[in-house]
N, C-alpha and C positions, 0 to 999 in steps of 0.2 A: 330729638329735643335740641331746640336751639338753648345753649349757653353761652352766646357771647351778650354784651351789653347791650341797650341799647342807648343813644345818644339822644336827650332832651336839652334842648338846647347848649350851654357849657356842660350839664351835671351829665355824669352817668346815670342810669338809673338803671332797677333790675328789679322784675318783675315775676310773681310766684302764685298760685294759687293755692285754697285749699278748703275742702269741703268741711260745711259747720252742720249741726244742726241746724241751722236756719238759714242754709244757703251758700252758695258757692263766695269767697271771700276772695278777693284781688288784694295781696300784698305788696307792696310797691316799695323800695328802698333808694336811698345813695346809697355813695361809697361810705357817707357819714350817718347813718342810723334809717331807722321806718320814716318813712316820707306819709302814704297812708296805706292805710285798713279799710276796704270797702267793701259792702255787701255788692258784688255786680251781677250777678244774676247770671252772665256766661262769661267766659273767658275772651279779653278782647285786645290782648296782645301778644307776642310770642314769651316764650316763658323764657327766665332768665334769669336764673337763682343766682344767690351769693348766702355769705352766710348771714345774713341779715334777714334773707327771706328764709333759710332755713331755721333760725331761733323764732323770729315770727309764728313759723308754723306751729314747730315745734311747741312756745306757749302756751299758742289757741288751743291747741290739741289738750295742753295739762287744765286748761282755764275751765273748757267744756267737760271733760271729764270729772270736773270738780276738785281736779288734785294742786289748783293752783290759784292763790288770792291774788297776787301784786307782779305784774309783772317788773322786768328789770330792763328788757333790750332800749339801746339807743333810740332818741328820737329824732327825727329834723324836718318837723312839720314846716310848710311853706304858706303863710299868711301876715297878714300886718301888724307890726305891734302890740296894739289891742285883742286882737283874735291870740296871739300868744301868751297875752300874761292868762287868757279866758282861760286857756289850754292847759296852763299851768294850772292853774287852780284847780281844773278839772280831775285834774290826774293826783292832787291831795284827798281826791273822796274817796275814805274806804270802802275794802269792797263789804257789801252786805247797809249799808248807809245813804241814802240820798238827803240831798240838798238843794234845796230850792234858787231860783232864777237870784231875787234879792239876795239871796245869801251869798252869792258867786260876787253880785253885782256888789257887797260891800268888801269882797276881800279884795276887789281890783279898785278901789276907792273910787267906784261910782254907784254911791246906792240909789241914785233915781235913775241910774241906766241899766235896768232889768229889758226893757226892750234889745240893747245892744249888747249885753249875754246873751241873751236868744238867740240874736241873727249871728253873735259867735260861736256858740254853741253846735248851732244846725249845721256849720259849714268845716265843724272838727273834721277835719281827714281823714283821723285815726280812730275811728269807729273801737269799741269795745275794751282797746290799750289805754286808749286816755275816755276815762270813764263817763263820757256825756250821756247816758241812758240813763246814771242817778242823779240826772236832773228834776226837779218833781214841779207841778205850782205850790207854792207859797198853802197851799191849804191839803197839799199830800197828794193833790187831784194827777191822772197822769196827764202829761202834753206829749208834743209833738214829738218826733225820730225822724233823721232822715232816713236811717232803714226802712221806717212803716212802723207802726203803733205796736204792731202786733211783735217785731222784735223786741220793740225796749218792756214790753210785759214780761216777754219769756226770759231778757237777761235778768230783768229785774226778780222773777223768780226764782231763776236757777241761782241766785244770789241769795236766799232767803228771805228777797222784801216781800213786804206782804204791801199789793196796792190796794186803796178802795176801793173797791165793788163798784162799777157803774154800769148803768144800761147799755154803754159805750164799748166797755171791758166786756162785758159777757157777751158781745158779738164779736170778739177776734179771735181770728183763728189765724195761726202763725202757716199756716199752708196757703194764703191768699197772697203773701208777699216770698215767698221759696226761690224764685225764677225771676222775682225784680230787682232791677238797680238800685240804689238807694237816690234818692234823690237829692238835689245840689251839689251834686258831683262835677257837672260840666265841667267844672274848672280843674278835675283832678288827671 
């Protein structure tokens, strides 16, 4: 096992895996807190723990289990100021609660920019830690994940939400996306 770091540009970063119910997770840090959480589907760099990826782990572990609401580790997502206050805000939804695109979009004081939560939303890093799957529409209906639909149901239930019934919903099956990347990653 390789433990040394590896070098992304200035930052160090250090990188960890770990198995979820719904899929292989790539945990990514600095030296300063979780960088992101992603569903990758395989393993696609050398592993490189610190202890950042070890409380990572460690969490998801208590989260899945159901022994754990809110997490606490450090964060140091990498996006533009706007994509951060979205991030922030995300990470105020308790867990068991969702909240709609507009409802984000008026705590960042733009409530006609529910389009531009969205496209901050879908590009969150930090999958499952900062809470973007209790995103809902405005009418409770479920939307989009970059995981795949079929994760943010199953967080969303293992959470106790209960989503509407759709024609949509009673064709997913969380085993069609087990082995995929999440998508809008490129940049991660």
């Amino acid at each position: 096992m390789n433990t040394q770091a590896r070098t992304n540009t200035s930052t160090k970063t250090y990188i960890d895996y770990f198995n979820s119910p719904l899929g292989l997770i790539e945990c990514k840090t600095t030296e300063n807190g979780l960088a992101h959480v992603i569903f990758c589907g395989e393993e696609s760099g050398d592993i490189s723990p610190n202890h950042y990826t070890a409380l990572c782990k460690q969490q998801l572990e208590q989260y899945f289990k159901g022994e754990l609401s809110q997490f606490d580790i450090p964060l140091d997502p990498k996006g533009t100021e706007f994509q951060k206050s979205v991030w922030q805000c995300l990470s105020t939804i308790p867990f068991g609660k969702t909240v709609s695109y507009l409802d984000i979009a008026k705590m960042v004081n733009k409530p006609k920019g529910s389009q531009a939560v969205g496209g901050a939303n879908g590009r969150n890093p930090i999958s499952i830690i900062v809470p973007c799957h209790r995103v809902v529409g405005s009418n409770g209906s479920l939307t989009g994940y970059a995981g795949g639909i079929e994760r943010k149901l199953w967080l969303l239930n293992h959470e106790g939400i209960e989503v509407k019934a759709s024609k949509e919903t009673q064709k997913l099956d969380v085993n069609n996306v087990i082995n995929a990347r999440q998508s809008k990653t490129e940049f991660l």
